[in-house]
VEXDREN-2710 file (C-alpha; in Angstrom, 1 decimal):
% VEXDREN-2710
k/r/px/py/pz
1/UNK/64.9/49.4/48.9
2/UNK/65.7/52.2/51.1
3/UNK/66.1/51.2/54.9
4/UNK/67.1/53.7/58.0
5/UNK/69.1/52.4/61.3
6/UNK/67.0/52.5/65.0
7/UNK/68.6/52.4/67.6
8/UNK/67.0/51.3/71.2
9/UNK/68.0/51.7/74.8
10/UNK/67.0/49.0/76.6
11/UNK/65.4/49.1/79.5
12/UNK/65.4/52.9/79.7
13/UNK/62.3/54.5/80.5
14/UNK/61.2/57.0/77.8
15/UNK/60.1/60.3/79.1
16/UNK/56.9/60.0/77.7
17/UNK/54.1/56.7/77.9
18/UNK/53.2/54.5/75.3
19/UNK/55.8/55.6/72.9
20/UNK/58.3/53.2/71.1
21/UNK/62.1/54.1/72.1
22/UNK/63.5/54.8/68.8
23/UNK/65.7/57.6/67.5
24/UNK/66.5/57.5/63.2
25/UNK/69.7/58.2/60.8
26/UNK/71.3/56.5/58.7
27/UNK/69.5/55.7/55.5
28/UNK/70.8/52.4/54.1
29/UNK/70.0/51.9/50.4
30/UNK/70.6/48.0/48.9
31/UNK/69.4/46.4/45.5
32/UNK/66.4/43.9/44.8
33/UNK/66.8/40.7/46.6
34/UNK/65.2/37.4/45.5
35/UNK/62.7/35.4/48.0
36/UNK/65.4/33.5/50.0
37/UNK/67.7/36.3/50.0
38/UNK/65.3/38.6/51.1
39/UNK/64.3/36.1/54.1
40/UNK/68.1/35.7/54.8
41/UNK/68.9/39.6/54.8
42/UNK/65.7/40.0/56.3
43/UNK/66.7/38.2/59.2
44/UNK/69.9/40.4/59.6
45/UNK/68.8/43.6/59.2
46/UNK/66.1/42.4/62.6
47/UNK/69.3/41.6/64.5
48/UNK/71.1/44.6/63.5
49/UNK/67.9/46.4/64.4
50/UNK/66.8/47.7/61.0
51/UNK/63.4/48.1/60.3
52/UNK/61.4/48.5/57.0
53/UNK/58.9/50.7/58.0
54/UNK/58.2/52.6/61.4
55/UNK/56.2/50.4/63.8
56/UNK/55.3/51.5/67.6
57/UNK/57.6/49.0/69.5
58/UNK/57.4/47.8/73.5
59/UNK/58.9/50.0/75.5
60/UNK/61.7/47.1/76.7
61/UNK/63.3/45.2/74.9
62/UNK/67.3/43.5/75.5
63/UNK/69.5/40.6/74.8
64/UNK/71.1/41.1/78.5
65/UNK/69.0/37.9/79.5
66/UNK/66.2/36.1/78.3
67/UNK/63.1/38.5/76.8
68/UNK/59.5/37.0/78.3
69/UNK/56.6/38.1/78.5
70/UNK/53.1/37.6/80.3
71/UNK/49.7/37.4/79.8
72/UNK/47.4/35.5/82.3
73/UNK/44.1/36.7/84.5
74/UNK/43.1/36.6/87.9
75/UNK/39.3/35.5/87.5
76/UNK/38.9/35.8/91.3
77/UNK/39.7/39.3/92.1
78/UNK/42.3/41.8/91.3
79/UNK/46.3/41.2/91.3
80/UNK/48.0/41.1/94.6
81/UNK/50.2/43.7/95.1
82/UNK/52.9/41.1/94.9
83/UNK/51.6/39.8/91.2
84/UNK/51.9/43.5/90.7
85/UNK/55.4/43.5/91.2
86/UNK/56.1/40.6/89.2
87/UNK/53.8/41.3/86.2
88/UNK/55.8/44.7/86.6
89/UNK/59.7/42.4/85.5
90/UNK/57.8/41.7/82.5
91/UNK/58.3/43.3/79.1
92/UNK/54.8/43.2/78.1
93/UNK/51.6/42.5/79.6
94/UNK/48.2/41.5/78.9
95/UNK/45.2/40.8/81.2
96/UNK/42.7/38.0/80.1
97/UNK/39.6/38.2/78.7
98/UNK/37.7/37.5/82.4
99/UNK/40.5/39.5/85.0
100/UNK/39.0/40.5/88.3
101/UNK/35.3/40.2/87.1
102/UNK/34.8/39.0/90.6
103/UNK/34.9/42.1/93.5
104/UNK/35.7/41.0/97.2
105/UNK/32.3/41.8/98.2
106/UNK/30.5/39.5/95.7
107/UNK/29.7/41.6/92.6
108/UNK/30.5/41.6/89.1
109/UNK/32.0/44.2/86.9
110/UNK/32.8/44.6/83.4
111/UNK/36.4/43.6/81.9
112/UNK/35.8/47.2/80.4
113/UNK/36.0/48.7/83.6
114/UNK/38.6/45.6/85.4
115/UNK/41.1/45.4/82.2
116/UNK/42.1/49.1/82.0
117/UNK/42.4/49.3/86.4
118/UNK/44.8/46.3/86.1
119/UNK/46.9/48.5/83.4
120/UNK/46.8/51.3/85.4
121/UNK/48.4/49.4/88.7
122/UNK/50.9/47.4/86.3
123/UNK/51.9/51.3/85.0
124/UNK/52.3/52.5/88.9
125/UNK/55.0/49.7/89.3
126/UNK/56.8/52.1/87.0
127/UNK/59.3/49.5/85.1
128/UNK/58.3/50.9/81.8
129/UNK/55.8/47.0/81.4
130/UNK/54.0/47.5/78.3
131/UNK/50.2/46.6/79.6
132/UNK/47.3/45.6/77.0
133/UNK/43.6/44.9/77.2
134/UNK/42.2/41.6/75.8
135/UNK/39.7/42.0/72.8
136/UNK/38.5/39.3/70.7
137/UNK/38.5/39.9/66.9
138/UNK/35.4/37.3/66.3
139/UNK/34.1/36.0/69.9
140/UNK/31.6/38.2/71.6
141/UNK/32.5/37.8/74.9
142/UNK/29.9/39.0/77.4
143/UNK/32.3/39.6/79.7
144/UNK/32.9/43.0/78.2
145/UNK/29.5/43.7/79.5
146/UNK/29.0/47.2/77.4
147/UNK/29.7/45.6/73.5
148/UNK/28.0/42.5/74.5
149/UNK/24.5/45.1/75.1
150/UNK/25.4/46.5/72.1
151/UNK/25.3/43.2/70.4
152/UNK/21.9/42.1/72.1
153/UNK/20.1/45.2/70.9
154/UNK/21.3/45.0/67.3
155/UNK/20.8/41.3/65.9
156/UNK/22.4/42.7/62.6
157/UNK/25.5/42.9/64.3
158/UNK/25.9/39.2/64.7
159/UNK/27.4/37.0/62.7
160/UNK/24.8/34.8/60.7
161/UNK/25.1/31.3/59.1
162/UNK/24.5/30.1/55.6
163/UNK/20.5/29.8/56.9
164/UNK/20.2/32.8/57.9
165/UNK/20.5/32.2/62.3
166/UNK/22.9/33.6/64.5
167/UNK/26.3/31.8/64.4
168/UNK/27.0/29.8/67.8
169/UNK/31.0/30.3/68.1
170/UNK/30.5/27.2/70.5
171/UNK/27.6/25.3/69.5
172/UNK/25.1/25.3/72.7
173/UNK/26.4/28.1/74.5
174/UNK/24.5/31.0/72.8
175/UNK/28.0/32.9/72.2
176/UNK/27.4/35.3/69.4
177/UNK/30.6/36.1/66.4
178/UNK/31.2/39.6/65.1
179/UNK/29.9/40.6/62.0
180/UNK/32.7/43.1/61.1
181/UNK/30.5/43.8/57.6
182/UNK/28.5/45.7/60.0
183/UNK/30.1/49.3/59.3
184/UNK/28.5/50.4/63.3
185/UNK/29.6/46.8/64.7
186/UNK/33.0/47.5/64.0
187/UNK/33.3/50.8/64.7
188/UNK/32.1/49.9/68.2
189/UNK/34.5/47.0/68.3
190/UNK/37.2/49.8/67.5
191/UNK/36.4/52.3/70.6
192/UNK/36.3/48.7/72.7
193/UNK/40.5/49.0/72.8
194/UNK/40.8/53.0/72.2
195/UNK/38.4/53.5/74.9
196/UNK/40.9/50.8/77.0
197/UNK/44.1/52.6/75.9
198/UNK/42.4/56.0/77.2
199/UNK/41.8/54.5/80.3
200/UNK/45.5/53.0/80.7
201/UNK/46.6/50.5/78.9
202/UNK/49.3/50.5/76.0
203/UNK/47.7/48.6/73.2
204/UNK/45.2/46.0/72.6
205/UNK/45.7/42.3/72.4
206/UNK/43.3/41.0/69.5
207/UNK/42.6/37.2/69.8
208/UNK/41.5/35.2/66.6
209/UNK/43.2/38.1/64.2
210/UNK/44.8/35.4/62.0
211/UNK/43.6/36.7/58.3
212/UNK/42.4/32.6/57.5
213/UNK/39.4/33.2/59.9
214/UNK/36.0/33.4/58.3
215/UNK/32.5/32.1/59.1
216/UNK/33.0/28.5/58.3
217/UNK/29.5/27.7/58.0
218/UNK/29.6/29.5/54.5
219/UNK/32.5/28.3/51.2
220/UNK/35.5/29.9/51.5
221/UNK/35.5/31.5/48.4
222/UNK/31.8/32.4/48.8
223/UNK/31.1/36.4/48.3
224/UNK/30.1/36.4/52.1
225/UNK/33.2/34.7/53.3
226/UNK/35.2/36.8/51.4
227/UNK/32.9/39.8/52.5
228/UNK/33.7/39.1/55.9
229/UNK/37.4/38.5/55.6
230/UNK/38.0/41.8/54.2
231/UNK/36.0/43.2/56.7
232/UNK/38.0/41.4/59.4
233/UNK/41.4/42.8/57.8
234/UNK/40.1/46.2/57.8
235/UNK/38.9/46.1/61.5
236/UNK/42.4/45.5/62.4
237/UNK/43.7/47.9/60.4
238/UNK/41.2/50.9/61.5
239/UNK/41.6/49.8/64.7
240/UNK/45.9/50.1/64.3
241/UNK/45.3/53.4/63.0
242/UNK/42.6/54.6/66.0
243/UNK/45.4/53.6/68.5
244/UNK/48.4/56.2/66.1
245/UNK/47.7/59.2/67.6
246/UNK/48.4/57.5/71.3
247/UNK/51.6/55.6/70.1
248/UNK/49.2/52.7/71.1
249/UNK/49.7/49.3/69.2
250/UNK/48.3/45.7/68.4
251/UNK/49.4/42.5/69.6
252/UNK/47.6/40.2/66.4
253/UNK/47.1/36.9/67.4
254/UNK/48.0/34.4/64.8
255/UNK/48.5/37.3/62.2
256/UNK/52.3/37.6/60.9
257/UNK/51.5/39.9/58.2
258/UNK/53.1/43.8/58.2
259/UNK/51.2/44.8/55.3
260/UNK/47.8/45.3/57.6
261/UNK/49.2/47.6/59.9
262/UNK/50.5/45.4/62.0
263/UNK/53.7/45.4/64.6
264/UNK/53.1/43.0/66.5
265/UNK/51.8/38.8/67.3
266/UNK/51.9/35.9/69.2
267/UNK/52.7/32.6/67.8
268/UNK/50.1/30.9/70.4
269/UNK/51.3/27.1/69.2
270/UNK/55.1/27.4/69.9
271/UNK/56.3/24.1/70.2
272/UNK/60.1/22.4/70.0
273/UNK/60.2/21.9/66.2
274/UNK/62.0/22.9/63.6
275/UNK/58.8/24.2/61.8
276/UNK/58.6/26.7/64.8
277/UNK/62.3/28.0/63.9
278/UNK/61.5/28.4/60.4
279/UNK/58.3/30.6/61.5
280/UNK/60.0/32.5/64.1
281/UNK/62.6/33.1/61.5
282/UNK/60.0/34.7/58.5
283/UNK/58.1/36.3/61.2
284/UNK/61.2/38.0/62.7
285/UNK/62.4/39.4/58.9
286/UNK/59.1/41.0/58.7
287/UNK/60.6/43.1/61.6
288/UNK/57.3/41.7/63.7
289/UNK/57.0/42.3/67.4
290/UNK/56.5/38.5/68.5
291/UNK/55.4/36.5/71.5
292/UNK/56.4/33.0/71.2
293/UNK/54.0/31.1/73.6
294/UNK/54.7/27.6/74.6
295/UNK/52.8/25.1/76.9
296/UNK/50.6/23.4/74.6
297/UNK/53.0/20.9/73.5
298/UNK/53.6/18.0/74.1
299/UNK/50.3/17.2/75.4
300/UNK/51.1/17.0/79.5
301/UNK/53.8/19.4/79.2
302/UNK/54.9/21.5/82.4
303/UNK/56.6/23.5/81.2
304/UNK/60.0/22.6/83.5
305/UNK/62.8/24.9/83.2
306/UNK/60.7/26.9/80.8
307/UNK/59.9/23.8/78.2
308/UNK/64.4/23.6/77.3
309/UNK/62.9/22.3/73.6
310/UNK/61.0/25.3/73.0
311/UNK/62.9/27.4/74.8
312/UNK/66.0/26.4/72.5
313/UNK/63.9/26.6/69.4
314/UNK/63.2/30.2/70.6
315/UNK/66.4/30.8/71.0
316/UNK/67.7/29.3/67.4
317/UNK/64.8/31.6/65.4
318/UNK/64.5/34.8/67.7
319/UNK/65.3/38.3/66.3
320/UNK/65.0/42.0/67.8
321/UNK/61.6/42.1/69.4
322/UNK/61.2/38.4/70.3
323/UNK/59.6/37.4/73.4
324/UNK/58.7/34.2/75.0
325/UNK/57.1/32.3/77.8
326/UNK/55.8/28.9/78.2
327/UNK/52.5/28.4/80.5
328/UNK/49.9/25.8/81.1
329/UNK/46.6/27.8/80.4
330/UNK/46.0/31.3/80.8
331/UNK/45.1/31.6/84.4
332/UNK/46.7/32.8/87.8
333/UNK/46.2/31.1/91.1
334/UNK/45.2/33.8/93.4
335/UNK/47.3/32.0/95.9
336/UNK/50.8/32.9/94.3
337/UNK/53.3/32.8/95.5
338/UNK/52.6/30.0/97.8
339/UNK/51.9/28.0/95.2
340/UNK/53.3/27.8/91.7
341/UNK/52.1/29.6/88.6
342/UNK/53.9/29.0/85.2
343/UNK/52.6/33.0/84.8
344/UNK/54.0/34.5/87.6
345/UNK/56.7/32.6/88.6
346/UNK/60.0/34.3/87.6
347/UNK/62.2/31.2/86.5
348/UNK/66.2/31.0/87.5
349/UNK/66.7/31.1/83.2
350/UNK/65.4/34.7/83.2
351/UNK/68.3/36.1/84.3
352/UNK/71.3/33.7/82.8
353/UNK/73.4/35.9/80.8
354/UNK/72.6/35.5/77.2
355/UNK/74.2/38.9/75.1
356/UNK/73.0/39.8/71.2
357/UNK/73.5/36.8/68.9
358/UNK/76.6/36.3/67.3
359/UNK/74.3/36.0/63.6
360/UNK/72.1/33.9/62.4
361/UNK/71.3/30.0/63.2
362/UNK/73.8/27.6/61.3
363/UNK/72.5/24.0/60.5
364/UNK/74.5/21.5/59.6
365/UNK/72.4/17.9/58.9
366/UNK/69.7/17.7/61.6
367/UNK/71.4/20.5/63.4
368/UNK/70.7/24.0/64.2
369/UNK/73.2/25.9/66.4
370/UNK/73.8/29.8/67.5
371/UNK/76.4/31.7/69.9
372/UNK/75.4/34.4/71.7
373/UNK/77.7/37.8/72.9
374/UNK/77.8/36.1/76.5
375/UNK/79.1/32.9/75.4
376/UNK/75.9/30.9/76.2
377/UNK/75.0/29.0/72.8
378/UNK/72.1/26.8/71.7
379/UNK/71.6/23.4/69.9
380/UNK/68.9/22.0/68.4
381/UNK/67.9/19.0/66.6
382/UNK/65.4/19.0/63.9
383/UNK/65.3/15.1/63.6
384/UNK/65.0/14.5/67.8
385/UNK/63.1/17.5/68.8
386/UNK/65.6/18.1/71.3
387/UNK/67.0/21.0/72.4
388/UNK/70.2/21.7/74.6
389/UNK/71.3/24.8/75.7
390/UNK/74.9/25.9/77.2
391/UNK/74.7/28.9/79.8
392/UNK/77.8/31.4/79.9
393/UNK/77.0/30.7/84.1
394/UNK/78.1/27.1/83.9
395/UNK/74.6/25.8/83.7
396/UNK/73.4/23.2/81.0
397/UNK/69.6/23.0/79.9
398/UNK/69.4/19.6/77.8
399/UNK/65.8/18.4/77.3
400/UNK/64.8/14.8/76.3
401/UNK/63.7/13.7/72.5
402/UNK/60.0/14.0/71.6
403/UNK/58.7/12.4/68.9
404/UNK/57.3/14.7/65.9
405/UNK/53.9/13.1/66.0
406/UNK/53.8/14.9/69.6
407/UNK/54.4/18.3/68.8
408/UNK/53.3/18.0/65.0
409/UNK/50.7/20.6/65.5
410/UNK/52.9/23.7/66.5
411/UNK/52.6/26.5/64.4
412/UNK/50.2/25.6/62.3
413/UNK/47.6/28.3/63.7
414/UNK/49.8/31.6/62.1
415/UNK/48.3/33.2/58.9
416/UNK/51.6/34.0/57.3
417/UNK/51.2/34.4/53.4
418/UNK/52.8/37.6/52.1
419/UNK/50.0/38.5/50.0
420/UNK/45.9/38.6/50.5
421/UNK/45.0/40.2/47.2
422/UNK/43.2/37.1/46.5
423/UNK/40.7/38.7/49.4
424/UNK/40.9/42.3/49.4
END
């Protein structure tokens, strides 16, 4: 296995938009490695940034301090020009499905038309902030007003059950699915994001992209099922290739597989467990792009001082390319900053010095620990949930036990096999 060096710049701005920062030499040759040493080296070559294959990366990426990123929504109006500015600190960026649907004077307008404006401003703050437009892989939205009127005048495009009727993604609300069989369906779901990237923004994020979704109402291994999943894998991977030519790229949620053309996901359910280290960890030797969202769990969580459990956990499993942020939902209060928002608000741990890890996590019993260049270095305990972490700036994070039963569910929304040959 043949593998070349790249080397990244930090925060530098690259001449040129939407490209990845990355200049190549050094072709490194070493032998066949068996499952957990390819995992282990895996994990190495991601902090020494060495990379299997070219992917687009975000244009910012460093160990100087902690690397976050954002994705909320204003569903009120557009972003102040102060939640400009702070969107603009971030690495990357992604506006939700319903941002500034609602004008000052009263009207509507179509996220196709608000999503790619709110790129456009967070690319005049001129930080080099990777900006993305949401897209759902499987949900049609009517908030993207032009698909959605594609979708009503084509009932072949929806998604149907095992009796023939539209599916209901929420039963009652009359909220169509894709049917990505559909060869025009999905070429319109395609131009969706390349007609966004064209009009501003870096990439697309694609909610519901984990490969394990398929219209439940039919057997898993049924021909349509299987039909569809293929189809769903191949949407993401036309629409990867649509978005080359740009240097535009995917964030996949739920999807930790490079083999479908993919550089990029969030881990949505990122909780303070040790199962969330482990996944960080196999996502991160993939040489993935990954946004490590926490907030969900423990149910009631507030994400104080950033969550210190998951933010710890983070810490343990992250590689080259790992972001994070913890949030309660995925909305703004218009009224920042004279209020608080777990979005916008930039936290005092942001900027603690944290440097390049000195290697990998070491765990000894219950007990995973890592040093970083700074001198600031991490505990956490696999049997307690609890994280503690030791600032080079004097400060100590400690958070409090959680039982597992509370944060049991974290990370147990990623599609992560290696292989789908089963499927397609």
């Amino acid at each position: 296995m043949c593998l070349r060096r790249a080397y990244t710049s930090g925060y530098a701005r690259p001449p040129q938009p939407h490209l990845h920062q990355l200049a190549w030499n050094s072709r490194l040759c070493v032998p066949a490695l068996s499952l957990q040493m390819f995992v282990a080296v895996g994990l190495w070559l991601v902090l020494a940034d060495l990379t299997v294959a070219h992917v687009v990366r975000p244009r910012l990426f460093s160990w100087e301090t902690l690397p976050v990123f954002f994705h909320s929504q204003n569903i009120s109006g557009p972003w102040s020009e102060a939640a400009l500015k702070q969107i603009a600190r971030y690495s990357m960026a992604t506006n939700e499905k319903a941002h500034a649907m609602k004008l000052p004077n009263g009207s509507r307008q179509s996220e196709e038309i608000a999503g790619p404006e709110a790129c456009r401003q967070i690319e005049k703050e001129n930080t080099g902030t990777d900006s993305f437009f949401y897209l759902n892989s499987l949900i049609d939205w009517p908030t993207n007003v032009q698909l959605h009127g594609l979708m009503v005048k084509n009932p072949s495009w929806r998604l149907k059950d095992i009796s023939g009727r539209d599916i209901d993604a929420f039963p009652g609300k009359g909220i169509w699915q894709y049917n990505l069989t559909n060869d025009r369906m999905r070429a319109a779901w395609v131009q969706e994001c390349v007609h966004a990237v064209k009009n501003g923004c870096t990439g697309c994020f694609v909610d519901r992209a984990g490969g394990n979704e398929f219209p439940r109402t039919w057997p898993q291994t049924s021909h349509t099922a299987i039909a569809y999943k293929r189809a769903h894998l191949a949407a993401l991977r036309e629409l990867s290739e649509a978005l080359e030519p740009s240097g535009g790229y995917l964030i996949n949620n739920h999807l930790g597989m490079a083999k479908f053309a993919n550089s990029a996901m969030m881990v949505e359910d990122f909780a303070g467990t040790e199962k969330c280290i482990e996944t960080l960890q196999l996502i991160a030797s993939r040489g993935l792009t990954i946004q490590a969202h926490a907030g969900n769990l423990p149910h009631g969580n507030k994400c104080l001082h950033g969550d210190t459990n998951a933010l710890a956990a983070f810490l343990i499993g992250a590689g080259n390319y790992s972001y994070y942020h913890c949030s309660i939902g995925w909305q703004s209060n218009a009224e920042w900053p004279e209020v608080n928002d777990t979005w916008l608000d930039w936290l005092p741990e942001y900027d603690f010095p944290l440097g390049r890890p000195l290697g990998l996590a070491v765990k000894t019993g219950s007990v995973w620990r890592r040093k970083f260049a700074s001198g600031t270095h991490v505990e956490f305990d696999g049997n307690t949930n609890k994280g503690t972490i030791w600032w080079m700036n004097g400060v100590v994070q400690s958070g409090f036990p959680v039982a597992s039963g509370a944060v049991a569910n974290g990370c147990q929304w990623e599609s992560l096999e290696s292989d789908f040959s089963t499927f397609v």
